[in-house]
N, C-alpha and C positions, 0 to 999 in steps of 0.2 A: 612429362617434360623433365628435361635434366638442369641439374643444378642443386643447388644445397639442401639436405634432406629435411621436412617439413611433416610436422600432421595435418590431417583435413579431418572433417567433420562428415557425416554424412546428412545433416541437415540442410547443411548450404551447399551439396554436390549437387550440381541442378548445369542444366547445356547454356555455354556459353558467360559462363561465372567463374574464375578460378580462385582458391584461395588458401592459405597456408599458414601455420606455425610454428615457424621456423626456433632453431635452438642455437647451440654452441657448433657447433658442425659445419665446415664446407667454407669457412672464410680464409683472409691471409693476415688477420691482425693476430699480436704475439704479446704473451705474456698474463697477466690477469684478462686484459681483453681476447684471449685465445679460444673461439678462430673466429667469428660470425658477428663480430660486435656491430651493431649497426644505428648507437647513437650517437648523432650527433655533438650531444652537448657532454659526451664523456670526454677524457684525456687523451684519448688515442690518435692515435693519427689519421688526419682526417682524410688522406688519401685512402688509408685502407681502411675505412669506415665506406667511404664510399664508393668502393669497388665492393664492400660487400652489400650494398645497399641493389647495389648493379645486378652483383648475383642473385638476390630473391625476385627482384623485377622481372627479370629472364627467366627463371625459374616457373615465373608465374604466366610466362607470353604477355609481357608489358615491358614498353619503353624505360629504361629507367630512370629519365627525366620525370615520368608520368608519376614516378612512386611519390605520395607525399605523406611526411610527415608532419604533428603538432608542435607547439610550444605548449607539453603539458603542463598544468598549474592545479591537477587534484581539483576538479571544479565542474559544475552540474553544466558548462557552457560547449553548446553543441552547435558546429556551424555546416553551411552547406557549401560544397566545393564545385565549381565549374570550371577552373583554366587550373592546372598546378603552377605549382610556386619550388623556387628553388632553395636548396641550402637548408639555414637556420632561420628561413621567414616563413613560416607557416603562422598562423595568427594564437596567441592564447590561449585554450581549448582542448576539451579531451574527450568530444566527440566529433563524430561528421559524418556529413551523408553526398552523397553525390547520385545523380540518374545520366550521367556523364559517361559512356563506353570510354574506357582505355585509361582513364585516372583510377590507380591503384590507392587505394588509402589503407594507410598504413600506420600499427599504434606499438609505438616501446613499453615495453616494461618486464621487471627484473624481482618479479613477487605481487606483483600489482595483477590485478582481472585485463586479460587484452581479449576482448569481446566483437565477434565477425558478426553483419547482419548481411540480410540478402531478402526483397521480396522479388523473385524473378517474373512475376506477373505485372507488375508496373515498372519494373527495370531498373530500382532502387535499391542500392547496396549501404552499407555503413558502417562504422569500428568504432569503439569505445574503449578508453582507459580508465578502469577502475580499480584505484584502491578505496581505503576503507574511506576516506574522505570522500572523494568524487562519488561513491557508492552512497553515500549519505545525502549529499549532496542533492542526487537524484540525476546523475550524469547518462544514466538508463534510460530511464522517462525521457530524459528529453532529447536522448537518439533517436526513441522509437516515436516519438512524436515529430523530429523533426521530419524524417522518413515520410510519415502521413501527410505532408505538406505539399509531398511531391506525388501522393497517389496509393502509397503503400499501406495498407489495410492491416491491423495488427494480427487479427487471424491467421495472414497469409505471409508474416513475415517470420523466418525461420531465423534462429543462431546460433553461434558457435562459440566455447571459452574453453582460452589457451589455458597452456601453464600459467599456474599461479600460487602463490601459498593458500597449503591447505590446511585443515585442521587434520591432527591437533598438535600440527608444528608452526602454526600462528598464536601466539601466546602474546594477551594483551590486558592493561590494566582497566582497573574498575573503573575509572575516569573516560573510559573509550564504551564502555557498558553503560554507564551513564548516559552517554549523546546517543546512541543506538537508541535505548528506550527514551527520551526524551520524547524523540519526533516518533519513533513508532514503536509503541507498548510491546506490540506483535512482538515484536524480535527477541524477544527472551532467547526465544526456545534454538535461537545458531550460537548460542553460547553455553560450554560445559566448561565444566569444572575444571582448575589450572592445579600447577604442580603446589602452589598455594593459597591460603584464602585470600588475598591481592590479586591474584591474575584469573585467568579465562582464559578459553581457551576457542577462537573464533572460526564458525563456517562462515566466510566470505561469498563463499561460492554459492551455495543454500541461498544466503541472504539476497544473492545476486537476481538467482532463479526467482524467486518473491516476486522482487521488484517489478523482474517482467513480467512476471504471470499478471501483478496488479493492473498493467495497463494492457493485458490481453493476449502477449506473446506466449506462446506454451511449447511450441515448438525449438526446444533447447537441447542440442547434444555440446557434452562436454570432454573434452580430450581426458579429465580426470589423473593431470602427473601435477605433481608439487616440484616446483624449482628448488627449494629450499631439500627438499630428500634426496635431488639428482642434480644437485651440482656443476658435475660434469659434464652434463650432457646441457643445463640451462642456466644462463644467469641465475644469479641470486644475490640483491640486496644485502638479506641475513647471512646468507654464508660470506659475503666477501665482508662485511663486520665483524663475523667470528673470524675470519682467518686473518683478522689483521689489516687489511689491503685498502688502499687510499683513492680507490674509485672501484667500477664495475662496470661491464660491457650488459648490453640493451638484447632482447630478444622481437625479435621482428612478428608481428600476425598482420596479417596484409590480405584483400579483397580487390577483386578487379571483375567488372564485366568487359567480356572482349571487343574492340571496336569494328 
């Protein structure tokens, strides 16, 4: 399909699933948001946010009304979707699942985990936003649990993670290594050594893989780019802080079974 250029995963390529990760590429919004911005709750203008919201829908052979987005809030809260919603009303939440053909679900983020599921044997797809909090949180668990509700077997359920920061250009304080081991001791070991003895230096993504494997999913390919190394080609949180700039454009990863 044509339209703005995206990675795929070969986990969740499976017939009559389409799915994408999309970057900075193929939109019409200008300036720090240049080109593909596709969030809502950024600065940009909201017509050319959603023409390129337009463009990834189509891209993906879905209505672009169909695409829906959260109102993310970093949070283990996972909901199930049946009719979309328009705009900036999507409900609180940074996960979701749907067995619904033709709703695209779709998760922002700009250095944060944007995580594809799909079990195509019960017809149950889902996406997840995770940064380090949501990831703490347990906003994995309870995709893939909410998934199971509708039929999907965790064995059988395959995923995909986009761009996200990676180690060892995630650099975080001992107060964030602290809440990591609080709730699980385990986790030492996604954290190395920082440029000082105050910081670390964090596999997000590692820790990601965990969490699934702990409720059974194993089946994980991962795109493996850092936003934060490539810039230009993907948002990035940390670089538009380093460079100064007073907001950031949104990367889109999006899921759809075909209707």
């Amino acid at each position: 399909m044509s339209g703005p250029p995206r990675l795929t995963v070969e986990a969740l390529t499976a017939p009559g699933i389409a799915h994408g990760f999309f970057g900075r590429a193929g939109g019409v919004s200008g300036g720090v948001y240049a080109s593909l911005n596709t969030g809502l709750g950024s600065d940009d203008d909201q017509g050319a946010v959603t023409e390129n919201r337009a463009r990834c829908a189509k891209a993906l052979g879905g209505a672009p009304q169909n695409l829906v987005t959260l109102y993310q809030i970093h949070s283990a809260t996972c909901v199930l979707v049946d009719e979309p919603w328009s705009g900036r009303n999507g409900p609180q939440a940074d996960g979701m699942v749907t067995q619904r053909p033709g709703i695209a679900l779709g998760v922002l983020a700009a250095d944060c985990m944007p995580f594809l599921f799909a079990e195509p044997a019960a017809g149950v797809i889902g996406a997840a936003h995770a940064g380090w909090r949501g990831a703490l949180a347990g906003v994995l668990e309870a995709t893939v649990e909410t998934m199971t509700r509708l039929g999907a077997k965790p064995e059988r359920i395959r995923a995909g993670l986009g761009p996200c920061l990676r180690q060892p250009n995630f650099e975080v304080g001992l107060d964030l290594v602290e809440a990591f081991l609080a709730k699980h001791p385990q986790s030492e070991r996604f954290f190395a050594a920082g440029v000082s003895p105050e910081k670390r230096q964090f596999d997000l993504a590692s820790f990601g893989r965990w969490r699934l494997e702990s409720v059974g999913v194993f089946g994980l390919d991962d795109t493996g780019v850092c936003t934060l190394a490539e810039p230009e080609k993907y948002f990035s949180y940390r670089a538009s802080r380093q460079a100064g700039e007073n907001d950031f454009g949104r990367n889109l990863s999006a899921i759809v079974v075909a209707p």
